[in-house]
VOGU-3710 file (C-alpha; in Angstrom, 3 decimals, decimal comma):
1> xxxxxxxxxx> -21,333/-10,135/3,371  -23,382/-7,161/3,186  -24,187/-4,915/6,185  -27,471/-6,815/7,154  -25,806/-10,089/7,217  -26,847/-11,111/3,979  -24,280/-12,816/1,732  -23,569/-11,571/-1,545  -24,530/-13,185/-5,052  -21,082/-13,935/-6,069
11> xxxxxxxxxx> -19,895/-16,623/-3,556  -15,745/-16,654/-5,265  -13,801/-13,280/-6,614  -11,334/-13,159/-8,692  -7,579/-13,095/-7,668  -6,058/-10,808/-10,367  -9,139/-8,576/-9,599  -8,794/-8,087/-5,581  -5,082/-7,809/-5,889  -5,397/-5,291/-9,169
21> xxxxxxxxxx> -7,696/-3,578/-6,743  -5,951/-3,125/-3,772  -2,454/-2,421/-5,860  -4,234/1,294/-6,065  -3,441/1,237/-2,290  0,085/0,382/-3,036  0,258/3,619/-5,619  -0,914/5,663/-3,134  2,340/5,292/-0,659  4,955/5,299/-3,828
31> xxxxxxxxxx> 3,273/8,590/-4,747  2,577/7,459/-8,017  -0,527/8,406/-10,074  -3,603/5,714/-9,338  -3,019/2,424/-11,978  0,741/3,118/-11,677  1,157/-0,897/-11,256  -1,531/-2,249/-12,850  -0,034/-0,252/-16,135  2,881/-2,027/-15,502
41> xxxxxxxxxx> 1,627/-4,923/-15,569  -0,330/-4,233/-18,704  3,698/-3,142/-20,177  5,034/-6,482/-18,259  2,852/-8,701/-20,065  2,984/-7,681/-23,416  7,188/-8,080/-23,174  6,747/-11,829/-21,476  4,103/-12,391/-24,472  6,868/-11,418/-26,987
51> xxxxxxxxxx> 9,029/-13,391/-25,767  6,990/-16,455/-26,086  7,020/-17,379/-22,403  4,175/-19,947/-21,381  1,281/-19,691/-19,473  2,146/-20,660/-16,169  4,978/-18,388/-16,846  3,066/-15,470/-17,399  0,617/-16,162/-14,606  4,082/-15,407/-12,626
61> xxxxxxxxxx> 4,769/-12,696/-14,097  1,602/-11,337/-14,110  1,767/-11,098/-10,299  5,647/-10,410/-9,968  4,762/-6,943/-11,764  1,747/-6,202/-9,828  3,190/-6,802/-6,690  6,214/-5,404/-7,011  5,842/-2,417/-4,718  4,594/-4,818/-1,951
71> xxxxxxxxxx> 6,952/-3,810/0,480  6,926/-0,153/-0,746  5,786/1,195/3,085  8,353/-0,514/5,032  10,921/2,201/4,058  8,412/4,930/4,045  9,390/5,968/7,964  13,172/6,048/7,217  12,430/8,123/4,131  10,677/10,782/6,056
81> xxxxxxxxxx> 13,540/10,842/8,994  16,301/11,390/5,939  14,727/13,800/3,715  12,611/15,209/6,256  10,459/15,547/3,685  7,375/14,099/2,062  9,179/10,689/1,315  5,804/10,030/-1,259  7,131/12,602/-3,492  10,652/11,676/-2,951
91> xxxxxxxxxx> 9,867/8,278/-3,920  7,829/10,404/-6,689  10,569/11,758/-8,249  13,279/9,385/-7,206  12,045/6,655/-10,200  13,018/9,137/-12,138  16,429/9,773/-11,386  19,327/7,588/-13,111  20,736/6,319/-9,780  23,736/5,531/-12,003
101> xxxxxxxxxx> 24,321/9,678/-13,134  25,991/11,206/-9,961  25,239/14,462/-11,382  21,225/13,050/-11,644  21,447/11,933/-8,441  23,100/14,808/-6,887  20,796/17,620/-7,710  17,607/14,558/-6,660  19,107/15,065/-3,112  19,676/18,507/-2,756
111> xxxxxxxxxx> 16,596/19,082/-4,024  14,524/16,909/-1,716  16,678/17,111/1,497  15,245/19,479/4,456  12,690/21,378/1,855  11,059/23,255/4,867  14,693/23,092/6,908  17,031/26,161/7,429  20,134/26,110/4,983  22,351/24,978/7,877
121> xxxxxxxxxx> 19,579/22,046/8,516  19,135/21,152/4,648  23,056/20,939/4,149  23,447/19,401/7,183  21,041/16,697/5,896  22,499/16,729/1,935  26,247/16,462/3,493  24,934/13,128/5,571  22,908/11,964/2,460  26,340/12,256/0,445
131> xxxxxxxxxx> 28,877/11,034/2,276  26,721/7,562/3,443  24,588/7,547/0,493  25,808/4,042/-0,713  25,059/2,326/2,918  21,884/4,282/3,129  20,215/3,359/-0,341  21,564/-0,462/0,234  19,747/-0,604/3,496  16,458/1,362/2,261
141> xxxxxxxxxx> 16,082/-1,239/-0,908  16,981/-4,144/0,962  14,342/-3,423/3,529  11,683/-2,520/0,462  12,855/-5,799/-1,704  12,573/-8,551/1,223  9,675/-7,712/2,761  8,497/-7,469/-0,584  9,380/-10,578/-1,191  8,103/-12,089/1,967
151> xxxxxxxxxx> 4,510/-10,327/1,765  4,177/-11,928/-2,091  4,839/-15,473/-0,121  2,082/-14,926/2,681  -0,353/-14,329/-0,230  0,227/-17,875/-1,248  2,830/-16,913/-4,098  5,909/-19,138/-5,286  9,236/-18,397/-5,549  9,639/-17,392/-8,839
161> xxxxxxxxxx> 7,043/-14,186/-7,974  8,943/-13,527/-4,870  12,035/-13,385/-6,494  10,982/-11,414/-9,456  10,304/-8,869/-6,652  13,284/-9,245/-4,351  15,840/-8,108/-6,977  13,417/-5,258/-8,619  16,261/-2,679/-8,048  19,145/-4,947/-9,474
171> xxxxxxxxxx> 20,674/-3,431/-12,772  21,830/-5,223/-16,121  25,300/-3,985/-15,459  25,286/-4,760/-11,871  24,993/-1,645/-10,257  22,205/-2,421/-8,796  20,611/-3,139/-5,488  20,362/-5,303/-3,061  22,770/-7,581/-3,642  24,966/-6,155/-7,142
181> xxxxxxxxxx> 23,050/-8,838/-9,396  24,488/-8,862/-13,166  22,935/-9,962/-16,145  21,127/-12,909/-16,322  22,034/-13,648/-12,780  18,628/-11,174/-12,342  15,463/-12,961/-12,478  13,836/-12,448/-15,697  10,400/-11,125/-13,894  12,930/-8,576/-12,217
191> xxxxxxxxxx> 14,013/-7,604/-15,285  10,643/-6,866/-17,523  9,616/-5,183/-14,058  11,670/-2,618/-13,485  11,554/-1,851/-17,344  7,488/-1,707/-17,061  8,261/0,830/-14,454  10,310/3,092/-15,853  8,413/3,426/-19,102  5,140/3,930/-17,095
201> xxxxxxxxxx> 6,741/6,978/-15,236  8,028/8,400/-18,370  5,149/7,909/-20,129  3,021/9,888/-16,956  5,152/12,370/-16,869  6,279/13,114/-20,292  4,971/11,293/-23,323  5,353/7,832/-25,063  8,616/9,279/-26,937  10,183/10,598/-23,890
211> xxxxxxxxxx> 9,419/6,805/-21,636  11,009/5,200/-25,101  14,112/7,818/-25,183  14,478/7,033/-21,551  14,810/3,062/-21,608  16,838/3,300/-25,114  19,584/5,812/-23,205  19,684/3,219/-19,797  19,952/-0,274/-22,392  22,851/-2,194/-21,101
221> xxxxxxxxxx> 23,220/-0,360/-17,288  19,985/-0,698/-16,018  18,103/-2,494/-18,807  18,877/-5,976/-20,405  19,779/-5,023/-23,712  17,591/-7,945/-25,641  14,262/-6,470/-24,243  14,456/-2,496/-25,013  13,747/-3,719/-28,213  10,640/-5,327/-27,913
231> xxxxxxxxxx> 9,409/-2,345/-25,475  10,343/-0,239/-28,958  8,176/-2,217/-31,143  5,281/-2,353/-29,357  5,332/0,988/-28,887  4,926/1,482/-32,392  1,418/0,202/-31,584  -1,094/2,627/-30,851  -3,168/-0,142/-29,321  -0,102/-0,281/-26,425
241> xxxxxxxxxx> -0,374/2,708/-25,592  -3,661/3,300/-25,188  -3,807/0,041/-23,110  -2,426/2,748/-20,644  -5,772/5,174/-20,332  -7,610/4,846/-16,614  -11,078/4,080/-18,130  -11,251/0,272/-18,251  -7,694/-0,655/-16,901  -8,461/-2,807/-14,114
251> xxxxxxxxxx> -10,554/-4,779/-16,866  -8,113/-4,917/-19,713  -5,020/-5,811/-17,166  -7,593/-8,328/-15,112  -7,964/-10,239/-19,115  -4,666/-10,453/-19,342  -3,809/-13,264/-16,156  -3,745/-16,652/-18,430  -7,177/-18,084/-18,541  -6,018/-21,754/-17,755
261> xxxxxxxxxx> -4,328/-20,044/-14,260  -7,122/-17,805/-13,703  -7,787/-18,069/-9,576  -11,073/-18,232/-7,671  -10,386/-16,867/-4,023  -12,283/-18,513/-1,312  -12,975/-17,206/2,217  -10,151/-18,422/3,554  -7,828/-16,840/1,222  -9,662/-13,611/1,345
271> xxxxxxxxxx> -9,006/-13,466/4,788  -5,538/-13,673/4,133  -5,385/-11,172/1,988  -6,946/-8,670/4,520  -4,227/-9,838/6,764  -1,165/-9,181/4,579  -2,249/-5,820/3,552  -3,266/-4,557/7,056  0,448/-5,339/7,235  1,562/-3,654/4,234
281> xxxxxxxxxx> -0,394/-0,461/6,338  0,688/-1,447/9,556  4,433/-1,033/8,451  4,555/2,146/7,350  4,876/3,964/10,588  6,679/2,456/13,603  3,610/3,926/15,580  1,148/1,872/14,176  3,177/-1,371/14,144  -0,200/-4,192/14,291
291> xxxxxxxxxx> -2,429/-1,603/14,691  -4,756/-3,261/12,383  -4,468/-6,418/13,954  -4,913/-5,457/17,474  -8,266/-3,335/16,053  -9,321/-6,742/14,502  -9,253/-8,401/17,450  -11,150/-5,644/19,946  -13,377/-5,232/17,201  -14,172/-9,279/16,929
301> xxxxxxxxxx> -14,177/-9,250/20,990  -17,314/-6,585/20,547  -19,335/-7,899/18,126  -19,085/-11,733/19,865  -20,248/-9,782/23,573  -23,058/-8,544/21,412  -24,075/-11,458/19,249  -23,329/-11,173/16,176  -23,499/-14,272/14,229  -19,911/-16,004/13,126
311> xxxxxxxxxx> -20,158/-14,845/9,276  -20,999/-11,754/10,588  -17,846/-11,064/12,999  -15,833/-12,939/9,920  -16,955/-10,101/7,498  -16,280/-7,676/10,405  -12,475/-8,606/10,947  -12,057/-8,260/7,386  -13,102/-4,612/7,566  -11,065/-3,828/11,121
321> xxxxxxxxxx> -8,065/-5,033/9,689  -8,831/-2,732/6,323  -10,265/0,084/8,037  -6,748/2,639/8,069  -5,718/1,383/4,127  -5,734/4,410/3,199  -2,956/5,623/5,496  -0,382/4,962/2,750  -1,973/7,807/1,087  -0,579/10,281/3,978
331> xxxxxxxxxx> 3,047/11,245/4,812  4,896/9,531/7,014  5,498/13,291/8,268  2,857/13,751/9,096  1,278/10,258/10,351  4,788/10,173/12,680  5,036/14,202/13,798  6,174/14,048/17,763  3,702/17,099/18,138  0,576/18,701/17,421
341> xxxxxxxxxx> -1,130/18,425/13,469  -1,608/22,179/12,116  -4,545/22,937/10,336  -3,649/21,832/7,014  -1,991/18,368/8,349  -5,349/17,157/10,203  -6,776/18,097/6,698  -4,394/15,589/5,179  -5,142/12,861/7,853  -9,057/13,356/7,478
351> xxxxxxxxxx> -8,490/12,194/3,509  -7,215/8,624/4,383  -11,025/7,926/5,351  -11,859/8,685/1,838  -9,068/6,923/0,648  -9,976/3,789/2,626  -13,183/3,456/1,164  -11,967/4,365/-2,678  -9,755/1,512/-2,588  -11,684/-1,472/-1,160
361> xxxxxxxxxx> -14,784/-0,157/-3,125  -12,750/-1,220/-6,027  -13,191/-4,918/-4,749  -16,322/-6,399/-5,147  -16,211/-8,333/-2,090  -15,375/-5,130/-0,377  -17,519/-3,081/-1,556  -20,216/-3,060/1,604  -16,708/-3,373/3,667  -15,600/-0,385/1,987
371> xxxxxxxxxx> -18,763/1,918/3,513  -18,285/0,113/6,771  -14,655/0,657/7,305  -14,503/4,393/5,330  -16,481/5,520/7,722  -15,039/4,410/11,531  -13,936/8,360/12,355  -17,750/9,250/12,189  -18,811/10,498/15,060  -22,823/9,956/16,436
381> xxxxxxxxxx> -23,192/13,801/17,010  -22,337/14,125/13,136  -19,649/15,885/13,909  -17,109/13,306/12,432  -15,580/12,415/9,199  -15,924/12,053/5,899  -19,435/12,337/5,631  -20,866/13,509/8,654  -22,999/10,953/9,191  -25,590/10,681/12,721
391> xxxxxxxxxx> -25,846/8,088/14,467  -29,345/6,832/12,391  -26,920/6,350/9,355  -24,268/4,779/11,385  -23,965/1,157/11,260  -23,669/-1,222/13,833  -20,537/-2,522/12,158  -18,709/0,742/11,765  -19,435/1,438/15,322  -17,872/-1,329/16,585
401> xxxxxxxxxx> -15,105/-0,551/14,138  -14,761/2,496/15,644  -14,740/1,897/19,535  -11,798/-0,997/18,885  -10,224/1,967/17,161  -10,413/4,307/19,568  -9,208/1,790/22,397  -6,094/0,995/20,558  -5,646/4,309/19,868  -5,612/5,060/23,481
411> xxxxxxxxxx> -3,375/2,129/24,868  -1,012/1,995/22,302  2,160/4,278/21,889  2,128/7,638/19,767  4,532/9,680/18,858  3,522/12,502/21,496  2,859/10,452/24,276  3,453/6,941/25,526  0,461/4,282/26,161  -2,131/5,194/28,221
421> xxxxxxxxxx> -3,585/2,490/31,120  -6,648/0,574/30,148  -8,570/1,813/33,382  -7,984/5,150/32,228  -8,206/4,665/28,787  -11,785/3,663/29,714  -12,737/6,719/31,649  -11,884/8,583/28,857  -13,615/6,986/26,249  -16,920/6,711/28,333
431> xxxxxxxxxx> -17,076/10,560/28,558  -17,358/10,159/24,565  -20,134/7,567/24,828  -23,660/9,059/22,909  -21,374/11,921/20,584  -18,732/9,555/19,403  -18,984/6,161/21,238  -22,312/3,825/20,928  -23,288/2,809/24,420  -23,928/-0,445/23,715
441> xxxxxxxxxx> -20,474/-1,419/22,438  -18,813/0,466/25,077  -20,668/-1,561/27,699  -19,289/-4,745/25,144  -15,809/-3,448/25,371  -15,461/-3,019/29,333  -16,512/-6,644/29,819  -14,218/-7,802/27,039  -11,340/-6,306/28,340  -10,292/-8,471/31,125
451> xxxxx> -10,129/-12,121/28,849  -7,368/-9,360/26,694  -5,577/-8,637/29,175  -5,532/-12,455/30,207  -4,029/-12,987/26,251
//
């Protein structure tokens, strides 16, 4: 749905493309450079092509890999409380660590722990890390790995991809975590995963002989032995590698979903899909726990007082509940600080606006949602953010985007402050009404507010 109403040309969009899309969104909170999935998926498939498996196979697979940070953010909040650090680059460097090399591991967690802390602080923190390390890195993967697992089933995914997701972190020689899987006791998707991973991070941050040095040295702990080999001979391919380069990846990883599984999304699936990633957001910070949701609903609550048409509000919800994805792009230090942003924090927040409208711009059935939603901190004095746009270039969408924002904003919890009373909240915002708040939607939201607090 464009911004006028109108509906776009293409009336289905691809699965493999939307998800492909978004998984740039998932990048962003593992603090891995943009593609990082969709390049594993690119190594994924190749390996399950090697080995012969069968289409429907693959089509599993294929989304296993893709997916498999899904629950990435739902640990990003406890990362951030035991490094007290920036748990994006922690997670950042962490894939590179042999969890199974104490001295690896060691220097990881002296290194990250209390950066910007005191020496008394930072050991404090490294002594804690050390001595309940085990307990702490069970309970951090188990949280990633099931919901994980449970987001891949909301999106209408089987088993077998949910699985291949759940045990990501297990290890050949059963080290591994959550539950000390061995072998062939790990599903196979689990298996070419977490290999696709490893050589992509290599690869990024060395070269294609120090990603194929890497998985040769952890064949038979983390890696089952019978696939480093295949991962070896393709990479005598130049063609593999190059698979890797940004321009045209979403393409050449899109081609590579089996044609007789390929999947047309409807309406009613790409609602869903704005759901369970507004989740995936919504999770990352215990402050913003169905944030999205909540600004779905006040949005949709608007737009109905002020007549917008069904397919209208539809198309509307979709960009509420997508409007903060690109809050996995900032800190949890910063989204969850008990006190006031300094200069170069608020700097930080102001990017997830961008970010927002990067990602679902990537979609094409986002793409007028991606204006929309990128822009619901702009302000109608032109005083707001990113652009700076005045109220003439200010849609009617965005602002109604932006008042339900505001309002939840307001009532909800925050890490300075507890909720603030609707009555009040009210007074406040209506002393923003004509710089930040369109009058017309504020006069929408005060007679929507009672049937809410009815609900």
């Amino acid at each position: 749905m464009a911004e006028n109403g109108t509906a776009d040309t293409r009336t289905h969009a691809s699965l493999a493309e939307i998800v492909g899309a978004i998984s740039f969104a998932l990048d962003l909170t593992e603090g891995q450079p943009a593609g990082h999935a969709l390049r594993c998926t690119w190594i994924g498939m190749h390996v399950g092509r090697e080995l012969g498996l069968d289409d429907a196979t693959l089509t599993d697979l294929y989304y296993a890999v893709l997916l498999k940070d899904a629950g990435c953010s739902s640990n990003a909040a406890r990362l951030w409380e035991l490094y007290g650090a920036d748990e994006r680059l922690v997670k950042q460097d962490f894939k590179t660590v042999d969890t199974q090399n104490f001295l690896q591991l060691a220097r990881f967690v002296f290194r990250h722990a209390g950066q910007t802390e005191d020496l008394r602080s930072k050991l404090r923190r490294v002594l804690y890390l050390g001595t309940s390390g085990e307990n702490l890195a069970t309970e951090l993967v188990q949280t990633r790995c099931e919901r994980g697992a449970n987001i891949a089933r909301k999106l209408g995914f089987n088993h077998a991809v949910a699985a291949g997701i759940h045990s990501l972190d297990e290890h050949w020689n059963g080290k591994g975590r959550p539950e000390g899987l061995k072998g062939e006791e790990i599903p196979l998707f689990s298996r070419i995963a977490l290999l696709a991973q490893v050589v992509d991070v290599f690869f990024q941050t060395g070269s294609r002989h120090a990603a194929l040095a890497e998985i040769k040295r952890r064949r038979g702990t983390w890696f089952d032995p019978t696939l480093v080999p295949i991962v070896e001979r393709l990479g005598k391919e130049p063609e593999f590698w190059e698979g890797l380069r940004a321009e045209g990846l979403e393409s050449r990883v899109s081609a590579l979903e089996p044609a007789p599984f390929h999947t047309e999304v409807d309406e009613d699936r790409l609602d869903s899909i704005a759901e369970v990633f507004a989740t995936i957001v919504d999770i990352k910070s215990p402050y913003t726990h169905d944030h999205s949701r909540r600004v779905s609903l006040y949005a949709d609550g608007v737009a109905e007082e002020l007549g917008l048409s069904a397919e209208r509000r539809r198309w509307l919800r979709r960009g509420a509940l997508l409007h903060d994805v690109g809050k996995l792009g900032v800190s949890n230090h910063i989204l969850d600080k008990p006190g006031r942003l300094d200069e170069d924090e608020w700097k930080a927040v102001r990017v997830h606006a961008s970010l927002t409208g990067e990602v679902l711009a990537r979609v094409f059935h986002f793409q007028d949602i991606a204006t929309t939603a990128a822009a619901h901190h702009e302000r109608l004095d032109g005083t707001g953010y990113p652009l700076g746009l005045r109220e003439p270039e200010i849609s009617l969408e965005t602002r109604i985007i932006t008042i339900a924002d505001i309002f939840d904003a307001i009532t909800a919890a925050r890490p300075y402050r507890g909720p603030i009373p609707v009555p009040e909240a009210l007074e406040i915002m209506q002393k923003e009404v004509g710089t930040a708040i369109d009058a017309r939607c504020m006069q929408a939201l005060r007679t929507r507010v009672p049937s809410w607090a009815m609900d």
